[in-house]
N, CA, C and O atoms as a GROMACS GRO file, in nm:
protein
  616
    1UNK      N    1   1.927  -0.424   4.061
    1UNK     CA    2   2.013  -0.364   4.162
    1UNK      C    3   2.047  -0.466   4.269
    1UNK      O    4   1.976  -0.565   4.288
    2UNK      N    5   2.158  -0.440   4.339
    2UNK     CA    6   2.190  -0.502   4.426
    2UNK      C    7   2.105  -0.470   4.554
    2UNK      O    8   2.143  -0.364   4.603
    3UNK      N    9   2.007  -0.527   4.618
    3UNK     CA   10   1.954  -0.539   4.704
    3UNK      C   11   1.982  -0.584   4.829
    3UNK      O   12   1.928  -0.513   4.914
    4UNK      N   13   2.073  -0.715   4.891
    4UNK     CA   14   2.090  -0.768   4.920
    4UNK      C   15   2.204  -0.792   4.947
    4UNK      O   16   2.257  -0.836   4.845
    5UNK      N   17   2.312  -0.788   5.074
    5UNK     CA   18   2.443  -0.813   5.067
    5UNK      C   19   2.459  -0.906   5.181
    5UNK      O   20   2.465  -0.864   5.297
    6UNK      N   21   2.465  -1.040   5.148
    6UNK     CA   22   2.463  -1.122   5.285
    6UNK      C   23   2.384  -1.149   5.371
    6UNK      O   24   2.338  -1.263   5.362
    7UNK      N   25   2.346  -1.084   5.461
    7UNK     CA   26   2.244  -1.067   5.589
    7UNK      C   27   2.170  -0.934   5.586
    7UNK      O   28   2.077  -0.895   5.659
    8UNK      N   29   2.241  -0.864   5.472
    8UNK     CA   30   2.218  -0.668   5.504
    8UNK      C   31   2.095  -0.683   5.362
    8UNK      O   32   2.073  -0.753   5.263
    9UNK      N   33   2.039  -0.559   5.441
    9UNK     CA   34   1.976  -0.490   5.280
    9UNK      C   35   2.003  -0.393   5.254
    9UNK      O   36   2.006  -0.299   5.334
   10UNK      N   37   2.036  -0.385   5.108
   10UNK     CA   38   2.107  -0.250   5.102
   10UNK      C   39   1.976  -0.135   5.062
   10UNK      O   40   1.865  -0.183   5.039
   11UNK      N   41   1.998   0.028   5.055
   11UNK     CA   42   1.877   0.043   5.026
   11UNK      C   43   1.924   0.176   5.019
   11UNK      O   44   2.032   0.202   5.073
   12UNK      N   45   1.834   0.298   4.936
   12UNK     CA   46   1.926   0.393   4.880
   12UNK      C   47   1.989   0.410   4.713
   12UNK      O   48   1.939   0.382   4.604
   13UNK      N   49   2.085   0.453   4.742
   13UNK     CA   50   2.230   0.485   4.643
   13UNK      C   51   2.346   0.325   4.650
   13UNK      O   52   2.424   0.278   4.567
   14UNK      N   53   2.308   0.281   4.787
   14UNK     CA   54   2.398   0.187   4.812
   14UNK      C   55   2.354   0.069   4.739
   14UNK      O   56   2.431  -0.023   4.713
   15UNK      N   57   2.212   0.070   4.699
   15UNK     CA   58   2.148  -0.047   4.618
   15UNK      C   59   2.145  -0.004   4.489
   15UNK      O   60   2.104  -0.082   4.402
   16UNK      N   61   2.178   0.094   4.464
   16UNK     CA   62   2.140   0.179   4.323
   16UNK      C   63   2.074   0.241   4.300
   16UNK      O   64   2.078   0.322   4.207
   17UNK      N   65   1.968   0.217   4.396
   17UNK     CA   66   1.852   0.332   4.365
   17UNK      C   67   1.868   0.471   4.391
   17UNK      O   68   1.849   0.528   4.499
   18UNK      N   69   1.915   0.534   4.259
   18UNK     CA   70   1.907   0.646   4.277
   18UNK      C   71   1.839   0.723   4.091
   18UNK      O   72   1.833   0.675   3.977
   19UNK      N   73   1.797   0.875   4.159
   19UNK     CA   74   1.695   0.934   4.040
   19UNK      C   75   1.796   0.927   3.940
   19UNK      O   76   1.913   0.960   3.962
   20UNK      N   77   1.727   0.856   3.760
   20UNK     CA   78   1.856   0.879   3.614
   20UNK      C   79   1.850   1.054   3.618
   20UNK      O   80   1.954   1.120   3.622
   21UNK      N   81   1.696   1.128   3.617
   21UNK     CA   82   1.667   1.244   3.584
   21UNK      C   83   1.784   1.341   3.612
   21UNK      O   84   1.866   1.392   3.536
   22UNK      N   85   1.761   1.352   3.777
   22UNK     CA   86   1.823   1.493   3.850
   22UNK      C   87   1.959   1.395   3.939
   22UNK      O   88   2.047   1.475   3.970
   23UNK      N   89   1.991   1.274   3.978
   23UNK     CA   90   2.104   1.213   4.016
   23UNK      C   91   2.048   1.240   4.185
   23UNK      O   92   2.143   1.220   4.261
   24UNK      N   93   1.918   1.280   4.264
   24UNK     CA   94   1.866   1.301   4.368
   24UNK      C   95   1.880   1.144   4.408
   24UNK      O   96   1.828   1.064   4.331
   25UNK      N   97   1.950   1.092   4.527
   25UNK     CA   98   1.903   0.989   4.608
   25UNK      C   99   1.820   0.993   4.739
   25UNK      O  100   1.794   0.892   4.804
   26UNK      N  101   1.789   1.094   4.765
   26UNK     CA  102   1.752   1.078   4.940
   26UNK      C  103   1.616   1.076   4.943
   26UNK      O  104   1.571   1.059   5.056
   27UNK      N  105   1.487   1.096   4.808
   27UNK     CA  106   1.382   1.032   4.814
   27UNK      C  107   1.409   0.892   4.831
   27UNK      O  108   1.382   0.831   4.935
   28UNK      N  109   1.462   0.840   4.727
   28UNK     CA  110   1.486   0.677   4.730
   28UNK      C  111   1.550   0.626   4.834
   28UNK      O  112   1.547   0.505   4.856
   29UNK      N  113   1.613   0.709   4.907
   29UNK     CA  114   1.751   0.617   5.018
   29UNK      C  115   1.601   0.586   5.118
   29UNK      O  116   1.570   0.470   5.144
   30UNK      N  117   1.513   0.707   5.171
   30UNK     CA  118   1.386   0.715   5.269
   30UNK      C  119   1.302   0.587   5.271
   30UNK      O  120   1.283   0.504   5.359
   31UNK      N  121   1.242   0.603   5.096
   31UNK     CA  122   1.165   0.493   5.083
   31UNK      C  123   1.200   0.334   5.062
   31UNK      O  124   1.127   0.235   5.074
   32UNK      N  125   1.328   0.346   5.029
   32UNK     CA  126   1.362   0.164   5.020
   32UNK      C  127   1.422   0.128   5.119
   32UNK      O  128   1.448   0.008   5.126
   33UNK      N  129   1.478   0.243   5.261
   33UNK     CA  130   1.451   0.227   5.419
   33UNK      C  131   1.379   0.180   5.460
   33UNK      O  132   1.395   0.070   5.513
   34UNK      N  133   1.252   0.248   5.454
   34UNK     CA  134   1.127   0.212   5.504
   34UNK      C  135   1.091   0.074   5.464
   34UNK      O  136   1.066  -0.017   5.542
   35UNK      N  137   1.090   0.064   5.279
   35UNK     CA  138   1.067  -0.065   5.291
   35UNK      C  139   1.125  -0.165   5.322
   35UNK      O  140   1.055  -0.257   5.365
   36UNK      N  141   1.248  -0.183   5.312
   36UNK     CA  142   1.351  -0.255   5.425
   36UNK      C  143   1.322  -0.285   5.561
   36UNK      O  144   1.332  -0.396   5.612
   37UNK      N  145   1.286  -0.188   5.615
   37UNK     CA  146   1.234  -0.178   5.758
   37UNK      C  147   1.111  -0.313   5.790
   37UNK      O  148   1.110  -0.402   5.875
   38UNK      N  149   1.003  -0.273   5.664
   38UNK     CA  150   0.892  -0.329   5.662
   38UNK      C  151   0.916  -0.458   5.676
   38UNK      O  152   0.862  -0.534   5.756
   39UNK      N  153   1.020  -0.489   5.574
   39UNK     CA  154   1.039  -0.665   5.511
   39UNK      C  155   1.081  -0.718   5.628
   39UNK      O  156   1.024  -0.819   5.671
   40UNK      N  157   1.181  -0.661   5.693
   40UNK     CA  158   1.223  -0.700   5.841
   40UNK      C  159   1.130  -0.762   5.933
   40UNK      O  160   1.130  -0.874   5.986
   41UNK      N  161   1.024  -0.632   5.944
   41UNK     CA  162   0.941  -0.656   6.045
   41UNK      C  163   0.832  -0.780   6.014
   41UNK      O  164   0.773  -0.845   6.100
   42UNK      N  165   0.819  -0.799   5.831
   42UNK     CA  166   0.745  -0.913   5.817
   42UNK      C  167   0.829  -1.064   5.818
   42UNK      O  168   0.768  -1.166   5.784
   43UNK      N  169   0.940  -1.068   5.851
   43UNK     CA  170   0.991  -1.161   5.893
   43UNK      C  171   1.035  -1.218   5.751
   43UNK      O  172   1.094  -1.325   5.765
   44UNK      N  173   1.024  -1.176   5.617
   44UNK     CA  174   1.066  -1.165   5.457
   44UNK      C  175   1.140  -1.104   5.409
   44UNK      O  176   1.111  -1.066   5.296
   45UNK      N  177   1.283  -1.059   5.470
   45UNK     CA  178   1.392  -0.947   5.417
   45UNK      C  179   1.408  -0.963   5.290
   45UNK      O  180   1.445  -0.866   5.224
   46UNK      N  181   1.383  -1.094   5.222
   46UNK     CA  182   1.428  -1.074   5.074
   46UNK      C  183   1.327  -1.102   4.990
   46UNK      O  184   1.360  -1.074   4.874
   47UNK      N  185   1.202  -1.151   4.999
   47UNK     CA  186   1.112  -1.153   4.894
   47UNK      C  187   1.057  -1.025   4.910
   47UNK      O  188   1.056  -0.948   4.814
   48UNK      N  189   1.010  -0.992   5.023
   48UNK     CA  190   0.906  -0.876   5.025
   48UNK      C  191   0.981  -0.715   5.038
   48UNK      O  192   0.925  -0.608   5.061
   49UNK      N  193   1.118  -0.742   5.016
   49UNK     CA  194   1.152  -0.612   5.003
   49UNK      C  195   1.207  -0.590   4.890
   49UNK      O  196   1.255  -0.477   4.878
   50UNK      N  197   1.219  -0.679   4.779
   50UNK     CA  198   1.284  -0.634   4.661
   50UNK      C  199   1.080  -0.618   4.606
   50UNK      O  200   1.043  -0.518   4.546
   51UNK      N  201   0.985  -0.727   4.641
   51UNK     CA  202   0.883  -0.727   4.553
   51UNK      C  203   0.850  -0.564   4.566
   51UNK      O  204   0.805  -0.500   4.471
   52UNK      N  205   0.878  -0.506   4.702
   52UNK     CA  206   0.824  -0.363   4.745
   52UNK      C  207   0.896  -0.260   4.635
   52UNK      O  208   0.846  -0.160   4.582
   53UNK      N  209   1.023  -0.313   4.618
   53UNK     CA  210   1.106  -0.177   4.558
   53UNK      C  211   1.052  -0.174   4.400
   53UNK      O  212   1.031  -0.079   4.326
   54UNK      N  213   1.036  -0.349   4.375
   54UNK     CA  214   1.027  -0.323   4.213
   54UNK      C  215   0.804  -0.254   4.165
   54UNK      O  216   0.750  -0.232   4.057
   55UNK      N  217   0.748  -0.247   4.316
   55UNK     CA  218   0.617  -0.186   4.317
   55UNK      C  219   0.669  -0.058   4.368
   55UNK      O  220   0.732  -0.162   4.389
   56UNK      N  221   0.696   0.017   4.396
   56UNK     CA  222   0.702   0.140   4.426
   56UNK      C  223   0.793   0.252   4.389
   56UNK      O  224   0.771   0.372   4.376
   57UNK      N  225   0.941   0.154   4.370
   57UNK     CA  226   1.046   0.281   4.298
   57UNK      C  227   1.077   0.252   4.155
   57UNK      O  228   1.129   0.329   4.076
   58UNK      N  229   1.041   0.142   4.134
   58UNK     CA  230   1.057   0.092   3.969
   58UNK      C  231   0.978   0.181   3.888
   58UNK      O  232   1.034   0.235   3.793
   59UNK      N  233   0.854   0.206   3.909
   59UNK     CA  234   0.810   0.335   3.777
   59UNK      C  235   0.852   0.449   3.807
   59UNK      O  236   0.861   0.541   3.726
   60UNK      N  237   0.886   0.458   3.945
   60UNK     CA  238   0.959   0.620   3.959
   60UNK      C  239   1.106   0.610   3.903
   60UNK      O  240   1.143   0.713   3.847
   61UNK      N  241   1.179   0.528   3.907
   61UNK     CA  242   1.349   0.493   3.865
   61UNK      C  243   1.314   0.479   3.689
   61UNK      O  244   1.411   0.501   3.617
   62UNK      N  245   1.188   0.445   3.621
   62UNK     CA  246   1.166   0.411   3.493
   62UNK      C  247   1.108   0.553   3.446
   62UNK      O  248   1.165   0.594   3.345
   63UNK      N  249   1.032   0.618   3.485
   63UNK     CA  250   1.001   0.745   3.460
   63UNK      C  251   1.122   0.885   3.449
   63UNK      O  252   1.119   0.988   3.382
   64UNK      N  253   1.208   0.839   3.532
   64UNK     CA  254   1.354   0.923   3.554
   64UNK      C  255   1.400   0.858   3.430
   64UNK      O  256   1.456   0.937   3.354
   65UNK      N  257   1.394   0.746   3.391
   65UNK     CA  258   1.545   0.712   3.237
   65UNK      C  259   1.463   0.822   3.153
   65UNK      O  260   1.499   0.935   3.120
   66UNK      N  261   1.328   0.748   3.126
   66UNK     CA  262   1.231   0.858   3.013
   66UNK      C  263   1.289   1.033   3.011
   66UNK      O  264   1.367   1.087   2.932
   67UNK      N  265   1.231   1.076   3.105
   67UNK     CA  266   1.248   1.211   3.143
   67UNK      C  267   1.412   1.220   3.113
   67UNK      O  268   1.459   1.267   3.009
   68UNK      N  269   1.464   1.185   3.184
   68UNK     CA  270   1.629   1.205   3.108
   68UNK      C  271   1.681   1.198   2.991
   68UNK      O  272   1.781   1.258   2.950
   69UNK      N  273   1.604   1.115   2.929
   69UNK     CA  274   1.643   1.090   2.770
   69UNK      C  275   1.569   1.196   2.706
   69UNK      O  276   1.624   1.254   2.612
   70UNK      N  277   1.462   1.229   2.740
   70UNK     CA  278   1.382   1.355   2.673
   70UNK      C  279   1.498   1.464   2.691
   70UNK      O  280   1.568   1.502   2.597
   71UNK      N  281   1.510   1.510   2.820
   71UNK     CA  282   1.574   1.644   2.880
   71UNK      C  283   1.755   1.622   2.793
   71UNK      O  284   1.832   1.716   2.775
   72UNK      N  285   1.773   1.528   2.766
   72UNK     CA  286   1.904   1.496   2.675
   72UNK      C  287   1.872   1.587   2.550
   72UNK      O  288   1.910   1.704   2.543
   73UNK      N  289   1.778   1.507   2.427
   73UNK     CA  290   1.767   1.488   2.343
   73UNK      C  291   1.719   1.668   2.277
   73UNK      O  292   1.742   1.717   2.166
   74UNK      N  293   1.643   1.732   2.405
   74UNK     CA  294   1.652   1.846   2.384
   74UNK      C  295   1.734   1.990   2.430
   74UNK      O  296   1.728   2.106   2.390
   75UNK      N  297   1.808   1.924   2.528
   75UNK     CA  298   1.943   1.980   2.591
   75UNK      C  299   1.890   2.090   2.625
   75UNK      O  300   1.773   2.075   2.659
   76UNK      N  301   1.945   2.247   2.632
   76UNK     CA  302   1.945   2.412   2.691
   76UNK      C  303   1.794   2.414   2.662
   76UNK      O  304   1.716   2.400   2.757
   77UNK      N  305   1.753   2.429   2.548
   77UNK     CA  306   1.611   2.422   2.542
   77UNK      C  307   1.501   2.324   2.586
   77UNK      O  308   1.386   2.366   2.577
   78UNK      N  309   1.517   2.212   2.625
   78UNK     CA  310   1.458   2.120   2.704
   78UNK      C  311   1.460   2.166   2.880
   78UNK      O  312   1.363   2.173   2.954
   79UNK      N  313   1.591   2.191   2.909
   79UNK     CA  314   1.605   2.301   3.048
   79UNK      C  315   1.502   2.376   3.077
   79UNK      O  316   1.415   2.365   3.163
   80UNK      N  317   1.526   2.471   2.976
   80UNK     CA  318   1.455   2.569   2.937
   80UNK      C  319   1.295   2.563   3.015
   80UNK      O  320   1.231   2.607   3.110
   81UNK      N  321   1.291   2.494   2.923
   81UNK     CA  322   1.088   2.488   2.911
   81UNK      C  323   1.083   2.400   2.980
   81UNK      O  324   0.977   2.347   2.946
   82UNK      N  325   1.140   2.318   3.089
   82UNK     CA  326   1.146   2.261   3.202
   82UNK      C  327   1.108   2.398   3.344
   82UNK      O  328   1.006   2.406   3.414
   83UNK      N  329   1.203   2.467   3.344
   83UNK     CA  330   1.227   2.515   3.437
   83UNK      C  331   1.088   2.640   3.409
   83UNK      O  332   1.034   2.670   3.515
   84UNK      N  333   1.054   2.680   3.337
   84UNK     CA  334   0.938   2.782   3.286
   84UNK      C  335   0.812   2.749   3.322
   84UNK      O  336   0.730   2.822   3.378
   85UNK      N  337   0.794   2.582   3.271
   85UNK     CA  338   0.644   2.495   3.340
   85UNK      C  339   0.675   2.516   3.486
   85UNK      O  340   0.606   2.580   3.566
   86UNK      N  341   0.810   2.440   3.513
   86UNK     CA  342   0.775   2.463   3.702
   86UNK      C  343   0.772   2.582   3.746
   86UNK      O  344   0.757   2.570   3.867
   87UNK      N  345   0.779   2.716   3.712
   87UNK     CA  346   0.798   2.818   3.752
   87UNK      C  347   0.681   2.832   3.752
   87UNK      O  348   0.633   2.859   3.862
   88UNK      N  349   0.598   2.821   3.651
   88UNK     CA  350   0.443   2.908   3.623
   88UNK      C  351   0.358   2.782   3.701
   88UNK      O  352   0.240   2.766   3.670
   89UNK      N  353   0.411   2.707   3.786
   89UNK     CA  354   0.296   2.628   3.822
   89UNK      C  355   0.272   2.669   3.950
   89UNK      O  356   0.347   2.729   4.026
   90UNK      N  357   0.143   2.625   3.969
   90UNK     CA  358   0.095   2.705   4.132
   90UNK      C  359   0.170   2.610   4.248
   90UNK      O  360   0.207   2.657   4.356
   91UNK      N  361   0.184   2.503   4.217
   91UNK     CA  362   0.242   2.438   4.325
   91UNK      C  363   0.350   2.346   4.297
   91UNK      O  364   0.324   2.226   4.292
   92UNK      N  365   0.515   2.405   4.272
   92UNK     CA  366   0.601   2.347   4.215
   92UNK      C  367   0.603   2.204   4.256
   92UNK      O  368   0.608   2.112   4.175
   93UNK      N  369   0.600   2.186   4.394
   93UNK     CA  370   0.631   2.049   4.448
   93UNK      C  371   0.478   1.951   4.359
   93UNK      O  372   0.506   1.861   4.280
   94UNK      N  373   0.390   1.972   4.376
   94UNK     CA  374   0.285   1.895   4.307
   94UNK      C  375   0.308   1.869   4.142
   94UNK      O  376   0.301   1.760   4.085
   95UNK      N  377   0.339   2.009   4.079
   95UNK     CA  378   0.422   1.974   3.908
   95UNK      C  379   0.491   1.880   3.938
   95UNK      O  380   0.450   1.789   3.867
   96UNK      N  381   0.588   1.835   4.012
   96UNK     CA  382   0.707   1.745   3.994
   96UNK      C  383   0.693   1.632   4.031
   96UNK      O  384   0.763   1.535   4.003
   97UNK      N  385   0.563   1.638   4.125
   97UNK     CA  386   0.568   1.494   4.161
   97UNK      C  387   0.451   1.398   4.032
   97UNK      O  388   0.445   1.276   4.012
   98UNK      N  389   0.374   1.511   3.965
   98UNK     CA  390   0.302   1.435   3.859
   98UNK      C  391   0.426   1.438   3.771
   98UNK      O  392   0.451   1.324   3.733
   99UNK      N  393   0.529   1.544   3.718
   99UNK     CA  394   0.635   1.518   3.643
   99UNK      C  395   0.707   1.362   3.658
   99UNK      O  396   0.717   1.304   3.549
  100UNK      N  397   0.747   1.303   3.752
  100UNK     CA  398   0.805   1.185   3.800
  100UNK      C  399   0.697   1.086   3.742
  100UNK      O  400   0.735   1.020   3.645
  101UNK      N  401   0.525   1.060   3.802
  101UNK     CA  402   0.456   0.950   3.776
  101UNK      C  403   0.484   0.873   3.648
  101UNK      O  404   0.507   0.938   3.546
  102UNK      N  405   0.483   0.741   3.641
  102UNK     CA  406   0.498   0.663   3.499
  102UNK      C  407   0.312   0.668   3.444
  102UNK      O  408   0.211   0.621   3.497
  103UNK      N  409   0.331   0.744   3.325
  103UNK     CA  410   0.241   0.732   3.239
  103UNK      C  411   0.202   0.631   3.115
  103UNK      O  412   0.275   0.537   3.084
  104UNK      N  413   0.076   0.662   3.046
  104UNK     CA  414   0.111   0.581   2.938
  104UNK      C  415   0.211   0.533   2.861
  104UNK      O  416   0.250   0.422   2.826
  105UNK      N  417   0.257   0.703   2.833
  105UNK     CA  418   0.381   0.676   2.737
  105UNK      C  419   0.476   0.691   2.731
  105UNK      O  420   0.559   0.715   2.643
  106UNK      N  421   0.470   0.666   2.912
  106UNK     CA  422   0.668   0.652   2.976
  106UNK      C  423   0.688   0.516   2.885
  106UNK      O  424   0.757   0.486   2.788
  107UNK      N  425   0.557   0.427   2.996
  107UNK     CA  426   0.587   0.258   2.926
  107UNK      C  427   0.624   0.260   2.766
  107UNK      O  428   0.717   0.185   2.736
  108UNK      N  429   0.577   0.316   2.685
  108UNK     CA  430   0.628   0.305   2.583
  108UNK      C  431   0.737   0.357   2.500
  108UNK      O  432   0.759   0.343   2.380
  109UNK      N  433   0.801   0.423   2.594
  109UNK     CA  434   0.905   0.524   2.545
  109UNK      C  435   1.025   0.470   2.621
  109UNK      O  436   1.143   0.502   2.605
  110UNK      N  437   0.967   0.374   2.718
  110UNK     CA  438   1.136   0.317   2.780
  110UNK      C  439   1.213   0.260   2.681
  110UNK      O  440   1.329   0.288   2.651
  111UNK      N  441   1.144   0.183   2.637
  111UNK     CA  442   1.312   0.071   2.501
  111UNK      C  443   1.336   0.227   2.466
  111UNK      O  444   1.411   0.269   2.554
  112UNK      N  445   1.303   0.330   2.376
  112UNK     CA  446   1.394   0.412   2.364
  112UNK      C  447   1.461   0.475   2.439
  112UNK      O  448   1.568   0.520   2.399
  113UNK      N  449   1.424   0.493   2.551
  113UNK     CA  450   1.507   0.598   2.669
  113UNK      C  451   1.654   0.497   2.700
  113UNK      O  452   1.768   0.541   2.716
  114UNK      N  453   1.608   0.350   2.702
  114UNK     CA  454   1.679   0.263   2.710
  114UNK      C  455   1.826   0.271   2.605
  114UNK      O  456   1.938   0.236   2.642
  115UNK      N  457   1.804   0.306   2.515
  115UNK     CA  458   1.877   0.272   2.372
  115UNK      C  459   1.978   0.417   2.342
  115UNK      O  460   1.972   0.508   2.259
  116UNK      N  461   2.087   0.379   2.472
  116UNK     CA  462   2.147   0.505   2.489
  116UNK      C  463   2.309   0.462   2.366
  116UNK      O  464   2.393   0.379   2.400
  117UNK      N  465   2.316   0.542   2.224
  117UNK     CA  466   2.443   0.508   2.149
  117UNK      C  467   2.553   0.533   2.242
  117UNK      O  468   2.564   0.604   2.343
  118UNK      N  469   2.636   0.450   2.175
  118UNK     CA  470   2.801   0.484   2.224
  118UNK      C  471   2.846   0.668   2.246
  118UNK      O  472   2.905   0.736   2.330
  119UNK      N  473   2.778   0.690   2.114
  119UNK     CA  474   2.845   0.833   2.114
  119UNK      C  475   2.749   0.952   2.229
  119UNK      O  476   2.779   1.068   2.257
  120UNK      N  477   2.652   0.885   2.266
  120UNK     CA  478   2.563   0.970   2.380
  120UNK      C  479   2.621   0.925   2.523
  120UNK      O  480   2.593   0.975   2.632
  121UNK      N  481   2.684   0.848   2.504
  121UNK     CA  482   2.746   0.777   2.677
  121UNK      C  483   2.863   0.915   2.730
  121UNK      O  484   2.863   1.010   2.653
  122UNK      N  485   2.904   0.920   2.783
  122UNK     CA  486   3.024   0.934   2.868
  122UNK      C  487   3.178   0.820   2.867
  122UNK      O  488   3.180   0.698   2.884
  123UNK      N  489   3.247   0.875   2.852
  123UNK     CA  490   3.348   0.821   2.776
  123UNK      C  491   3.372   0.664   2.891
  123UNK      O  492   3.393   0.551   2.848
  124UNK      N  493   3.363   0.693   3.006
  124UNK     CA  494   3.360   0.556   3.142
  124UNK      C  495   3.258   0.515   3.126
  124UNK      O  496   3.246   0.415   3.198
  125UNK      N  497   3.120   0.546   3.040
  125UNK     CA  498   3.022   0.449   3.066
  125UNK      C  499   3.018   0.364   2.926
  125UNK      O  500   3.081   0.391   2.824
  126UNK      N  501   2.910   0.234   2.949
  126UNK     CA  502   2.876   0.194   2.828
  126UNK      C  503   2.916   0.019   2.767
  126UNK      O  504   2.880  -0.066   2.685
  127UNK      N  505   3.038   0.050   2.900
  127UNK     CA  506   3.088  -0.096   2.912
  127UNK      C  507   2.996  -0.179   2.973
  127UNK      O  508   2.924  -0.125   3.056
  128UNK      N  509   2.979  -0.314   2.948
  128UNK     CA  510   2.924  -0.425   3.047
  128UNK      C  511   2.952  -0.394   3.185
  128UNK      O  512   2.859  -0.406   3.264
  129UNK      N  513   3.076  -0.352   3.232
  129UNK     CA  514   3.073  -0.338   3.351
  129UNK      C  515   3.048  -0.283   3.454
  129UNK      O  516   3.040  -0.316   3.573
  130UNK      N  517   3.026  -0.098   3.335
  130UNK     CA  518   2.967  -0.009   3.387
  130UNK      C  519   2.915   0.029   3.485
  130UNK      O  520   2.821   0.101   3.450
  131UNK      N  521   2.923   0.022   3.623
  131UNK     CA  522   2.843   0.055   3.740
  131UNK      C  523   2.762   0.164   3.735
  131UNK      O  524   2.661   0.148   3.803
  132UNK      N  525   2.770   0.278   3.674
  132UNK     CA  526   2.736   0.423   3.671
  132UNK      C  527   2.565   0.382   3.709
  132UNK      O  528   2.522   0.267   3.706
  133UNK      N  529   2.486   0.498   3.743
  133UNK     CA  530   2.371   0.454   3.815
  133UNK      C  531   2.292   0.450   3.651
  133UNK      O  532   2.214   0.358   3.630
  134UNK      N  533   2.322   0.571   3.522
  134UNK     CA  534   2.268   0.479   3.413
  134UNK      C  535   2.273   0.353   3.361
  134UNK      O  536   2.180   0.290   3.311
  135UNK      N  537   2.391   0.317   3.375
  135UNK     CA  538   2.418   0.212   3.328
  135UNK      C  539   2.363   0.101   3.379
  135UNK      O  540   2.332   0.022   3.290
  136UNK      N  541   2.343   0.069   3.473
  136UNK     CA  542   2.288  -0.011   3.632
  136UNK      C  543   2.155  -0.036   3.575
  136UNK      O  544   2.114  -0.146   3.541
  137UNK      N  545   2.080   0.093   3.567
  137UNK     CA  546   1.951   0.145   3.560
  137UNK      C  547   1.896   0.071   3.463
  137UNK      O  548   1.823  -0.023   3.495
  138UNK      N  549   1.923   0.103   3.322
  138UNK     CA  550   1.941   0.036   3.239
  138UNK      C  551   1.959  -0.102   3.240
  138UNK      O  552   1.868  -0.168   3.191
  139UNK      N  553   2.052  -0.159   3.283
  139UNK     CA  554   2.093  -0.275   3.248
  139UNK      C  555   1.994  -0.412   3.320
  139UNK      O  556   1.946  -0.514   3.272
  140UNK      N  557   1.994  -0.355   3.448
  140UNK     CA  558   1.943  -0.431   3.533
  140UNK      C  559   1.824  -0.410   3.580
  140UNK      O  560   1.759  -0.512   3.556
  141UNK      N  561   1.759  -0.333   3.636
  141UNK     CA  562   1.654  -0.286   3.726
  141UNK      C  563   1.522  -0.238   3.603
  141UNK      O  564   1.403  -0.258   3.626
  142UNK      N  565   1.573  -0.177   3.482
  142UNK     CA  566   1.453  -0.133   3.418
  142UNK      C  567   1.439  -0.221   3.278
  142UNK      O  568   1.386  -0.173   3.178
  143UNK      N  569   1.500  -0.372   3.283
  143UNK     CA  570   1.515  -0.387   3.164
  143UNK      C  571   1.474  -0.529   3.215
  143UNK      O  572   1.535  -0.629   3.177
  144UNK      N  573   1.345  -0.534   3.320
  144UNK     CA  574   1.243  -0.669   3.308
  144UNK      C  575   1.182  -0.657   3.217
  144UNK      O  576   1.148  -0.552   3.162
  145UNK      N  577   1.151  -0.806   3.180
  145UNK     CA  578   1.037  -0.799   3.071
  145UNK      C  579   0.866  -0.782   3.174
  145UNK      O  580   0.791  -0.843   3.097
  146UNK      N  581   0.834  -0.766   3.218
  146UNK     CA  582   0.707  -0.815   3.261
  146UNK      C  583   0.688  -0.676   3.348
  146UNK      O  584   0.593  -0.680   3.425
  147UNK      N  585   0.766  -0.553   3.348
  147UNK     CA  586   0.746  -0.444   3.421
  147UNK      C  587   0.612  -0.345   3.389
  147UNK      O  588   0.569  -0.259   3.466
  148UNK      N  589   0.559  -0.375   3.260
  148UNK     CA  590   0.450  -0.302   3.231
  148UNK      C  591   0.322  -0.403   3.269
  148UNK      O  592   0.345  -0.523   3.262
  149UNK      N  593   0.259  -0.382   3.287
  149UNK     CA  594   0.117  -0.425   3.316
  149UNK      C  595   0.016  -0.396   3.266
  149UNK      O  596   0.029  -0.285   3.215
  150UNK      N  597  -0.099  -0.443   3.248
  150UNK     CA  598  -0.216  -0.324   3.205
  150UNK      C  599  -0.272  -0.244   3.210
  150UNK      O  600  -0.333  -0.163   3.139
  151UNK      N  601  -0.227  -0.292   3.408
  151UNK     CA  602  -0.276  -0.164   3.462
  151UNK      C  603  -0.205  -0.035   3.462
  151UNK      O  604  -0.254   0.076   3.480
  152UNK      N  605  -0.071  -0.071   3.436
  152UNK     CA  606   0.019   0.089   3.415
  152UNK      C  607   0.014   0.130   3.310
  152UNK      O  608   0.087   0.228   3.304
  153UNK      N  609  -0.049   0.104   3.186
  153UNK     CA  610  -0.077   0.176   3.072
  153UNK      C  611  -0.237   0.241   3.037
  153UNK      O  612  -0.282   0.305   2.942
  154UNK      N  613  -0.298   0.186   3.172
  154UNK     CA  614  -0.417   0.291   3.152
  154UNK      C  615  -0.464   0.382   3.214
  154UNK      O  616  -0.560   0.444   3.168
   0.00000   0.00000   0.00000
């Protein structure tokens, strides 16, 4: 993502960060504020605020492709039994926020969540040039090599 515009940091929707899942930006616009804010105040606007975004919103922005490609792949009935778990749970906001966490087998399910065909795109997405926040998502931000660790797979 574009992080960085000149002297500015961008941070939000305006950097890209926004959810693949539900298309929600204003968790992300809060937190890559804040960390913006931070990098400022450490006198590091550009090392320590992209290192912050790719530690803190990168498994949440990588957990959203997963979850989206699932909630695709099973469409009305994926809805479905989406909306039924959060209903029957005692504390919707707590379901969703373990729903979001990157698990074992987000990490291993990204190259597929990744591996969106032509014919699953949207007729404007898909190009190289694609801006769309999948496409972005994808292209750029979730498609380091070195994003899994050991410690995020156990």
């Amino acid at each position: 993502p574009e992080l960085r515009r000149k002297n500015f940091l961008l941070a939000g929707e305006a950097a890209g960060l926004q959810d693949p899942l539900f298309g929600f930006g204003m968790r992300h616009a809060l937190l890559s504020g804040h960390l913006a804010g931070q990098a400022w105040l450490a006198n590091d606007p550009g090392g320590a605020y992209e290192a912050a975004v790719r530690a803190r919103l990168l498994p949440l922005i990588q957990a959203g492709m997963v979850n989206r490609r699932i909630y695709e792949k099973f469409g009305d009935r994926g809805w479905k039994v989406l909306l039924k778990r959060m209903n029957a749970a005692a504390d919707g906001r707590a379901w969703l926020h373990r729903h979001y966490q990157r698990r074992w087998w987000t990490t291993l399910a990204l190259p597929w969540a990744r591996q969106r065909k032509q014919r699953d795109l949207a007729s404007d997405c898909g190009d190289e040039g694609c801006t769309c926040t999948w496409c972005r998502c994808a292209r750029e931000l979730c498609s380091e090599p070195a994003v899994a660790s050991r410690r995020d797979i156990t």
